[in-house]
DRENDODO-643441 format. One record per residue (C-alpha): residue number from 1; x, y, z; residue in one letter. Coordinates in pm, whole numbers, plus 32768, in hexadecimal, padded with zeros to 4 digits. Layout:
N
DRENKOL  num  east  north    up  residuo
DRENKOL  NUM     X      Y     Z        a
...
This chain:
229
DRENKOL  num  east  north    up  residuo
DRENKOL    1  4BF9   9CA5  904F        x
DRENKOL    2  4B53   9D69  915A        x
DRENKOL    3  4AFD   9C4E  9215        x
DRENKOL    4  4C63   9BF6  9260        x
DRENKOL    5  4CE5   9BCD  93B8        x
DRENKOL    6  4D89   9D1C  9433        x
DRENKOL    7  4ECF   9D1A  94FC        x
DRENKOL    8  4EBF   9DB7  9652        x
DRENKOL    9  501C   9DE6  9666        x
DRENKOL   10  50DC   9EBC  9591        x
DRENKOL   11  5253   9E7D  952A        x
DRENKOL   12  52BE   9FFC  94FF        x
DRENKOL   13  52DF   A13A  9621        x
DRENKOL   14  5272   A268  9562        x
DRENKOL   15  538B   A348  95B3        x
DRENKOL   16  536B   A45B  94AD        x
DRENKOL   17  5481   A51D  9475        x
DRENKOL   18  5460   A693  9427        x
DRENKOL   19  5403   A6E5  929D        x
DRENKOL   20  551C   A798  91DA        x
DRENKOL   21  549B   A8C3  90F2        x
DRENKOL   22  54ED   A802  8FD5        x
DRENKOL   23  5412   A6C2  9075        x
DRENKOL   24  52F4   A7A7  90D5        x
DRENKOL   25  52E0   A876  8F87        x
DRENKOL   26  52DE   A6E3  8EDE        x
DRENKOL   27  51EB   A661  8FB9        x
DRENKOL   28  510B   A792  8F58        x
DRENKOL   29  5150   A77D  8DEC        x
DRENKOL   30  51A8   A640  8DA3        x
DRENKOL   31  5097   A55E  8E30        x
DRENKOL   32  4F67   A5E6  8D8A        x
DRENKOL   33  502B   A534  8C49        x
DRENKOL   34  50DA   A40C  8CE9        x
DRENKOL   35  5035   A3E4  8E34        x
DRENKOL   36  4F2E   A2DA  8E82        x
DRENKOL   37  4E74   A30C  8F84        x
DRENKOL   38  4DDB   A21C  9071        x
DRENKOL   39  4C84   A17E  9038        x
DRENKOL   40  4BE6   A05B  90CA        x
DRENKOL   41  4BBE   9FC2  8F3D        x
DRENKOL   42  4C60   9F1A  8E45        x
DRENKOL   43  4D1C   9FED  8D51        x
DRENKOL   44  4D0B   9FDE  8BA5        x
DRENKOL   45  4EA6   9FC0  8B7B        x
DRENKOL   46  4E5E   A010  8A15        x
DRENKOL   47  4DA1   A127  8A37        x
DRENKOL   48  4EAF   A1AC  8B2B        x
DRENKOL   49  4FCA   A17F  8A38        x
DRENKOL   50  4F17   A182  890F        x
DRENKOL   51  4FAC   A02C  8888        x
DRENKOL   52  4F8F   9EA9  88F1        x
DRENKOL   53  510F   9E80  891E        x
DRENKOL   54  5179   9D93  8A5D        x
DRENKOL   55  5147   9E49  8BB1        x
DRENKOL   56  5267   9E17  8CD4        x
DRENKOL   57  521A   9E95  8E1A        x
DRENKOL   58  532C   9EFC  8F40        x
DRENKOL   59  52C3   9F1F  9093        x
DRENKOL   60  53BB   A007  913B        x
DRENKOL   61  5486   A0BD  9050        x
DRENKOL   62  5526   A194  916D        x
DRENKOL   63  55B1   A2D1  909B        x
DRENKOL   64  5537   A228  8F48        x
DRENKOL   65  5683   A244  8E91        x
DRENKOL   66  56B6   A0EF  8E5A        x
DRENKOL   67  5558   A0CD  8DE7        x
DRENKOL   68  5580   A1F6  8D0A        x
DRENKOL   69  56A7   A160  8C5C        x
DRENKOL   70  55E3   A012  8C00        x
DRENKOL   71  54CF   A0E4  8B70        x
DRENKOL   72  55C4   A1B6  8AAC        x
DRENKOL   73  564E   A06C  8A17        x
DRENKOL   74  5524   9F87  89F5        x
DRENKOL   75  544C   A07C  8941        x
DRENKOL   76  534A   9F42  88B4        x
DRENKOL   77  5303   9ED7  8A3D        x
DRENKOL   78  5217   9FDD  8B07        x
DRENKOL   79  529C   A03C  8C64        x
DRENKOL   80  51B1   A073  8DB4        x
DRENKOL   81  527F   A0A5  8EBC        x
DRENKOL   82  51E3   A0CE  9036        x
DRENKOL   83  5295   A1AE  9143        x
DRENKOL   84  51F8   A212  9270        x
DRENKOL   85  52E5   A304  92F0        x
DRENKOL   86  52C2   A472  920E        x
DRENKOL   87  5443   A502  9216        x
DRENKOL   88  5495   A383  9122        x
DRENKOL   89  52EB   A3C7  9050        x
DRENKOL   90  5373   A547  9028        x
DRENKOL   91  54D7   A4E7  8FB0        x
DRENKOL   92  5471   A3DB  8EA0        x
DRENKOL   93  5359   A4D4  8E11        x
DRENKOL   94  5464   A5E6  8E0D        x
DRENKOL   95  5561   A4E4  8D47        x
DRENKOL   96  5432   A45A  8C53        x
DRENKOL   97  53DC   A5D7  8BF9        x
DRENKOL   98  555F   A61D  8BEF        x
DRENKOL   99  55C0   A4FB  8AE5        x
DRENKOL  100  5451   A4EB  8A1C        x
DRENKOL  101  541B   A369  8A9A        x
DRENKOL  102  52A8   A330  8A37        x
DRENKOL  103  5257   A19D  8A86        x
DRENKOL  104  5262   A1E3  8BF9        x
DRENKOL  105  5188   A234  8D0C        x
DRENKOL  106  518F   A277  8EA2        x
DRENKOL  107  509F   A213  8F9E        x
DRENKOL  108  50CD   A29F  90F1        x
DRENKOL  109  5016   A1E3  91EF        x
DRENKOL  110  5024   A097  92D6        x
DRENKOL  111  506D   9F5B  91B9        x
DRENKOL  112  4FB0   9E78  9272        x
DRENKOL  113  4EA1   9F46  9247        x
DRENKOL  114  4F06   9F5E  90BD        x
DRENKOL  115  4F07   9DE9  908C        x
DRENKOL  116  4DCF   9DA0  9129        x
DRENKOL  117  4CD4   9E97  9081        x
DRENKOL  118  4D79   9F1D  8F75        x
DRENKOL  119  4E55   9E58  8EB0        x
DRENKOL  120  4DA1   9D7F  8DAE        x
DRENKOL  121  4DA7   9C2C  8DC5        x
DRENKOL  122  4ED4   9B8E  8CC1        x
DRENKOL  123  4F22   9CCB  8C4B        x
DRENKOL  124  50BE   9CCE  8CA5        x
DRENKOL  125  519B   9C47  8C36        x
DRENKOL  126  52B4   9C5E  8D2B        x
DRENKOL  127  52AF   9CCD  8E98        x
DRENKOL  128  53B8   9D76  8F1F        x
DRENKOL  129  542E   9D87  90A3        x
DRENKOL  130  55A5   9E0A  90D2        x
DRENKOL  131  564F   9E1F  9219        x
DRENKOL  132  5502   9E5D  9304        x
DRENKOL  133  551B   9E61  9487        x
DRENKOL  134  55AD   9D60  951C        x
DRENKOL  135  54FA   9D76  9677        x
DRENKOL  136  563A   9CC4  96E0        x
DRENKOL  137  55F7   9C97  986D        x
DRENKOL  138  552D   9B7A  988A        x
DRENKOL  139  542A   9BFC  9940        x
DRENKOL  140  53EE   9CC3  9802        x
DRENKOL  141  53F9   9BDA  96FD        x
DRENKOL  142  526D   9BAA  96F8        x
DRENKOL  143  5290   9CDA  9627        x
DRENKOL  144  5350   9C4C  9512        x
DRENKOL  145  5290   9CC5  93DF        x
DRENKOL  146  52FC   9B81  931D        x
DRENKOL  147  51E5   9A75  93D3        x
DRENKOL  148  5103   997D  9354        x
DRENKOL  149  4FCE   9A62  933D        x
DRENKOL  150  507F   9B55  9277        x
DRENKOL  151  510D   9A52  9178        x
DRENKOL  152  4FAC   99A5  913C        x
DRENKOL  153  4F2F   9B3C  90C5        x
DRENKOL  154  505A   9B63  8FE9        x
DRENKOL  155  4FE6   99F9  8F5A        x
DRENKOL  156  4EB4   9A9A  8EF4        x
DRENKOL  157  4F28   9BD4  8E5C        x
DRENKOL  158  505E   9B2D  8D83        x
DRENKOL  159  5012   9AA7  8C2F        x
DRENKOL  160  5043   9975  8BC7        x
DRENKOL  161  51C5   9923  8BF0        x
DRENKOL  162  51EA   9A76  8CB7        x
DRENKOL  163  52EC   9AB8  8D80        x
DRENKOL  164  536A   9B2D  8ECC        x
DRENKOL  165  54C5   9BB7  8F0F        x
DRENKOL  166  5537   9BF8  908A        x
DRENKOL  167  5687   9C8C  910A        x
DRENKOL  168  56FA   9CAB  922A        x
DRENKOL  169  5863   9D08  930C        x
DRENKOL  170  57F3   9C52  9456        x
DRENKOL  171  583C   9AC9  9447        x
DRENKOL  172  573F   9A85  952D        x
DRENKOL  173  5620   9B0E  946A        x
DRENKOL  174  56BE   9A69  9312        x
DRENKOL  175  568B   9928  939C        x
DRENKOL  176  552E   9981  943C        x
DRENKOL  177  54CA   99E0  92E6        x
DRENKOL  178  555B   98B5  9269        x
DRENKOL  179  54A4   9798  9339        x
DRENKOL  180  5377   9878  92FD        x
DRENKOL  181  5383   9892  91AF        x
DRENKOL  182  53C7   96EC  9187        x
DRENKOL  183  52C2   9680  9262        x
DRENKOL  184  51AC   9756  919E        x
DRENKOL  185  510F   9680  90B1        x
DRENKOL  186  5093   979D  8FAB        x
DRENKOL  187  5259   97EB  8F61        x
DRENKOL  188  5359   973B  8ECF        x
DRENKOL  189  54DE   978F  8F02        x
DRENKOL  190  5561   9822  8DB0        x
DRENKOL  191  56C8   977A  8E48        x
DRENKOL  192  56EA   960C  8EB2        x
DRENKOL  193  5628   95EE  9018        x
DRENKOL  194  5697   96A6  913B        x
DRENKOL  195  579B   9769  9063        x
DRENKOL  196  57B2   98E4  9053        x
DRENKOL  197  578E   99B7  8EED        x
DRENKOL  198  58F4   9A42  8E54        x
DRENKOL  199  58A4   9BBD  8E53        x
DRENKOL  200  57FD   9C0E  8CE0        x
DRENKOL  201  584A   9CF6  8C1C        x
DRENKOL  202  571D   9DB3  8BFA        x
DRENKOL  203  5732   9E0B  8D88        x
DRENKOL  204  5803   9F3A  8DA0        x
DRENKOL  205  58E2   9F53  8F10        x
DRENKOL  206  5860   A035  8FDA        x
DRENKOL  207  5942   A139  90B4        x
DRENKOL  208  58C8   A094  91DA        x
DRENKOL  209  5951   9F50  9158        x
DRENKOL  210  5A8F   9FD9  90E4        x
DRENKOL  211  5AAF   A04E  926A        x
DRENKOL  212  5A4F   9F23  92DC        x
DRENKOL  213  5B69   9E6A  91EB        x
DRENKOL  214  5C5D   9F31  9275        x
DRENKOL  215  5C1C   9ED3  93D5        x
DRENKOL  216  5C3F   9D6D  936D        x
DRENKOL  217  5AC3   9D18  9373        x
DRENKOL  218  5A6C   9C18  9260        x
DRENKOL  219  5938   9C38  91AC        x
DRENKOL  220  57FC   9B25  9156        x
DRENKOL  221  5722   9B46  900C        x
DRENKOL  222  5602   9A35  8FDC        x
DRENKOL  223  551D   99FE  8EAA        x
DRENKOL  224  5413   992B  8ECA        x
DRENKOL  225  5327   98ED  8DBC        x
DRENKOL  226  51A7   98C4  8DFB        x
DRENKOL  227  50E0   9788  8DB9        x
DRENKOL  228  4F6D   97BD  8D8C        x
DRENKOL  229  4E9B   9676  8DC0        x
């Protein structure tokens, strides 16, 4: 997968926050055991969690308690979740050592980056992407992670009937994702066309949504399924 087209422009601002203790004595501890770090190569998922169960992958799991929680309950699914801002990597590794959780691992690094050289091909079974960026001036929108080039590499990591499940708070961006997401041959809408998911179960709310509830924002979930040729 090396030889797939890199994106020149990147849909985060590193703005790392200062490390807690706690974070820093994690990070130092922690990631020898549940760290990956970043290679330009494909990785053996069994070998890292020492089983063939399904894989799901979140990109941006912010302080990682939500992502946490679905590991905690879902202990037959493996976990990888990618964060590239340290205070959120060193607070997940501190909760995983705190409650034992074993079918879960952190990667700390750009996911684009991730996707395109180290992910194996059909190896996940779900992809996760909850409440990224909006970029919501116009002007700024080109760096939307949810575009056409980065749905046709999910394509190729997914298994067969894999999935993708996006959330988002900003209306604009839910229906960006939408038409995006429709017009891509390689998905089909897990909901009649052009309709949005009801919120499953399995996604826990995150306190960021619960703020954003109580200002009145609504929230968008899509699941798309993949359809290999």
């Amino acid at each position: 997968m090396s030889d797939a087209p890199r994106r020149t422009i990147k849909s985060f601002i590193l703005r790392q926050g200062r490390l807690t203790h706690g974070q820093q004595r994690a990070l130092e501890e922690q990631w020898p055991i549940f760290g990956i770090d970043y290679e330009a190569r494909p990785l053996d998922l069994k070998a890292l969690f020492g089983n063939d169960q399904p894989v799901i992958l979140e990109i941006g799991f912010g302080n990682g308690e939500s992502l946490l929680q679905m590991a905690a309950e879902n202990p037959e699914q493996n976990f990888i979740g990618i964060e590239v801002h340290r205070p959120g990597v060193g607070h997940l590794l501190h909760l995983i050592q705190q409650q034992g959780i074993q079918n879960l691992r952190v990667m700390n690094h750009d996911a684009i980056d991730i996707l395109q050289n180290q992910i194996p091909e059909h190896s996940l079974s779900r992809v996760q992407l909850y409440f990224p960026d909006p970029w919501h001036k116009k002007k700024h929108n080109k760096r939307r992670i949810v575009q056409p080039a980065f749905l046709d590499t999910l394509a190729k990591l997914l298994r067969t009937d894999g999935k993708i499940h996006f959330a988002t708070d900003w209306e604009p961006y839910a229906e960006q994702m939408m038409a995006t997401l429709e017009q891509h041959p390689l998905f089909e809408n897990s909901q009649p066309a052009g309709q949005f998911t009801p919120k499953p179960d399995y996604r826990p709310e995150t306190k960021f949504e619960r703020r954003g509830q109580r200002l009145g924002h609504g929230v968008w979930d899509l699941i798309f399924t993949v359809r290999h040729k």
